[in-house]
N, C-alpha and C positions, 0 to 999 in steps of 0.2 A: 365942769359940766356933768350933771348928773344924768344918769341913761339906766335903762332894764336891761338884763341879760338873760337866755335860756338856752336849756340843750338837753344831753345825755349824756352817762355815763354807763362806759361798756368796760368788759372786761380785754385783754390783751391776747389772751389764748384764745376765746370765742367768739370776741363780740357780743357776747350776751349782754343785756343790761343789769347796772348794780342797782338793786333797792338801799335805802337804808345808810347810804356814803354820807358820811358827815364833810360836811361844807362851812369852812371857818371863813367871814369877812372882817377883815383885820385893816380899821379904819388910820388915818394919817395920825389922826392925835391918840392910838392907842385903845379906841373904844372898837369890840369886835360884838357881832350877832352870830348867829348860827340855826343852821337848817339842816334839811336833809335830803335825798333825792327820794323818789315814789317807788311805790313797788314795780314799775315799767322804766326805773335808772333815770327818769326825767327831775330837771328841776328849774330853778326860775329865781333869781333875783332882783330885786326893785330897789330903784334909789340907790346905785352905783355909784361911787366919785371914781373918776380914772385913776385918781392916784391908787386904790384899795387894793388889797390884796385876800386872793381866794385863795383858799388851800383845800384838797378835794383828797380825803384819805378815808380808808375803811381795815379792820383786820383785817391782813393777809396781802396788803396790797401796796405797794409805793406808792407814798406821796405824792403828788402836785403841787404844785404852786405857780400862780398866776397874778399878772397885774390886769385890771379891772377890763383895760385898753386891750387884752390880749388872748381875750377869756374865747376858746374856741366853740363852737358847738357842739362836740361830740368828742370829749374825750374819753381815752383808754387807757387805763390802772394796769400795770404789770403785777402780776402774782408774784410773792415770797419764797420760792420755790427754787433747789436746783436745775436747772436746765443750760443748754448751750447749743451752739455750731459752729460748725467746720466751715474756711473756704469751699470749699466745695465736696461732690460725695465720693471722689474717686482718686485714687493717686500713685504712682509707681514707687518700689522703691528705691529707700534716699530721697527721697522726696518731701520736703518744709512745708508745716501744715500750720499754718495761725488758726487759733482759737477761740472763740468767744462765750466767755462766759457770765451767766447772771447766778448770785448764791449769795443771801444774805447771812450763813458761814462760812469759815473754811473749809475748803473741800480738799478730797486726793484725786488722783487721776491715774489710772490703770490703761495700757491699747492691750487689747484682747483682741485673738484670733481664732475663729469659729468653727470649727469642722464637727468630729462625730461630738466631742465636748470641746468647754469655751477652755483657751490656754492663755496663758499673761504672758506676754511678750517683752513688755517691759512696767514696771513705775513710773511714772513720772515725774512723781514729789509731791507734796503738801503747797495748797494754795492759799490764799488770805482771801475772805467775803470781798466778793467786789457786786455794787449795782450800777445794775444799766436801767435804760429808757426805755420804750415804745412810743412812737410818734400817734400822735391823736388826729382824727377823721378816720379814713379807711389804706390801712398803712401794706398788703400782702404786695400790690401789683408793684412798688419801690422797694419794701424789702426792708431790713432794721441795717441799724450802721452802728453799731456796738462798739463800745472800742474792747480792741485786742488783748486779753486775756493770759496767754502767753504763746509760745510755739516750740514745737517738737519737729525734730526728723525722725521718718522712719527707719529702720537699719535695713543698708543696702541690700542685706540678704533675705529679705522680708519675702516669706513664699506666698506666692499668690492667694487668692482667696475674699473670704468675708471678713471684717475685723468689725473693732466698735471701740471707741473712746469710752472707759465706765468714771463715771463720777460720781462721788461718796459723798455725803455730808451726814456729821451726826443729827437722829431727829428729824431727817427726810430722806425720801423715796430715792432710791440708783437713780441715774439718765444715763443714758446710753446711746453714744450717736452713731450710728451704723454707716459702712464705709467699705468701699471697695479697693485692694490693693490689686492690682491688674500686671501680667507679665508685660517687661519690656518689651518693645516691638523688635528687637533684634536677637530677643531668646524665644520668640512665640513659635509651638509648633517643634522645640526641640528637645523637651523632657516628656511631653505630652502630647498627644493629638485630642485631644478634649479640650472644646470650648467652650464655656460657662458663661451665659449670659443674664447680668442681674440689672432687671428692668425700673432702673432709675427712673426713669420717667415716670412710669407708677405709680413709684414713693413719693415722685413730690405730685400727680396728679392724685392723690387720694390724701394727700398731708392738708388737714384741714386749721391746724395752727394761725393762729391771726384771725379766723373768719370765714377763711374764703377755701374751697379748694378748686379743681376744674367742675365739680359735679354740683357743688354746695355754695351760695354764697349768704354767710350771714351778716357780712359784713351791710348789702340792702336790704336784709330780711327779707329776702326769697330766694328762689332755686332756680340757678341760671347757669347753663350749659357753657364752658370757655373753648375756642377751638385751637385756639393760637397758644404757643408757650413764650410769651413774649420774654426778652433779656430781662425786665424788670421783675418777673415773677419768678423764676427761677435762680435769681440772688436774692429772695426771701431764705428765710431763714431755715437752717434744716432740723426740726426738731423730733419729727418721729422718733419714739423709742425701739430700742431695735425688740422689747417683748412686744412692741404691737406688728414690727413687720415681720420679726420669726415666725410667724406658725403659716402664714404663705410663704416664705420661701424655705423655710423647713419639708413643708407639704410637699414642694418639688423635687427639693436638692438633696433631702435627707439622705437617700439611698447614693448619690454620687458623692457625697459628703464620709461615709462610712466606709468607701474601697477607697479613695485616695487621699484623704487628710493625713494619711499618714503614711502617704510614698509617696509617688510620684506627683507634686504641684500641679492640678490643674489649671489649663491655658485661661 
């Protein structure tokens, strides 16, 4: 049964629409045509067989592939790019941290710990390219399901503070995922009477990744106010770099960061 299909195509990190995405239909007996989307990321095929196969790529972006039957309306290309997340943003020491990572080379991984300057805490080794997905329609309120990249524990002795996962690849940009190490609740209060409060919530209510943030949604193209932090948006994904969120929390913390980074652990 032959049928029409149309939609969009966005990108993964904004939702913006892609112009100019090349659209391969790749017919049963081997005969394929080809098109492209508009400068508004829209495109449109006619005279469909269910069996056929689309394939929806552009520089800079992973592939797709679709069967005719399956063709969504609105899919999202992942960028070529280092990037990654943490379980979550916060964690004590000793504590098991899985990883997810997207990098279509090999990368290294460095944990750094932040005070008056950044100090490397440990290596963590040399990784091999691994790619991941983005689910297609409007994907921030579910959150990405990447598979697991690899995992680290902190070292028990790990003094409180700001840290950040750094990842290398040659031929692209650091990422850096920023990360709270928090004293155990049975040493709090006993090196330090200072308590440091770094407003996670924040980070991810200003973390505009995927589309959406609480202030921005691009994901409907327009601007809609969220009040609730429901469980599904907060297991999106944590990409902020920590050069976009250092110079707010710089701004605050620099001066407490310079008398104790390098004595007494701040609680």
């Amino acid at each position: 049964m032959r049928h029409s299909a149309s939609g969009i195509v966005c990108s993964a990190e904004t939702c913006f629409p892609l112009a100019q995405v090349q659209i391969e239909v790749t017919a049963t007996n081997g005969g394929q045509k080809s098109l492209e989307s508009d400068a508004l990321g829209k495109w449109q095929i006619a005279d469909l067989n269910s069996e056929e196969i689309i394939r929806f790529q552009k520089s800079g972006y992973v592939m797709k592939e679709y069967r005719a039957t399956e063709l969504p309306t609105k899919i999202r290309l992942l960028e070529k790019q280092l990037i990654g997340y943490q379980s979550k943003l916060w964690f004590q020491p000793g504590e098991t941290i899985d990883v997810f990572i997207h990098s279509p080379q090999k990368y290294s991984a460095r944990l750094c710990r932040h005070g008056e300057t950044r100090e490397r805490v440990l290596f963590l080794g040399e990784f091999p390219p691994q790619q991941q997905q983005v689910p297609d329609g409007n994907f921030v309120e579910s959150g990405l399901d990447w598979s697991r990249s690899f995992t680290y524990q902190l070292p028990s002795d790990a003094r409180p503070g700001l840290y950040s996962l750094l990842l290398r690849s040659e031929g692209s940009y650091d990422f850096a995922i920023p990360f709270v190490v928090s004293t155990p609740p049975s040493e709090r209060g006993k090196s330090s009477k200072l308590l440091v409060l770094a407003s996670t919530n924040n980070w991810q209510a200003y973390n505009i990744w995927g589309g959406r943030s609480r202030y921005r949604n691009l994901e409907a193209n327009d601007s809609i106010t969220y009040s609730d932090f429901s469980p599904g948006f907060m297991r999106r994904s944590v990409v902020s770099t920590l050069q976009y969120l250092s110079p707010r929390l710089y701004g605050m913390l620099r001066n407490v960061w310079r008398k104790w980074a390098s004595k007494d652990s701040p609680d």
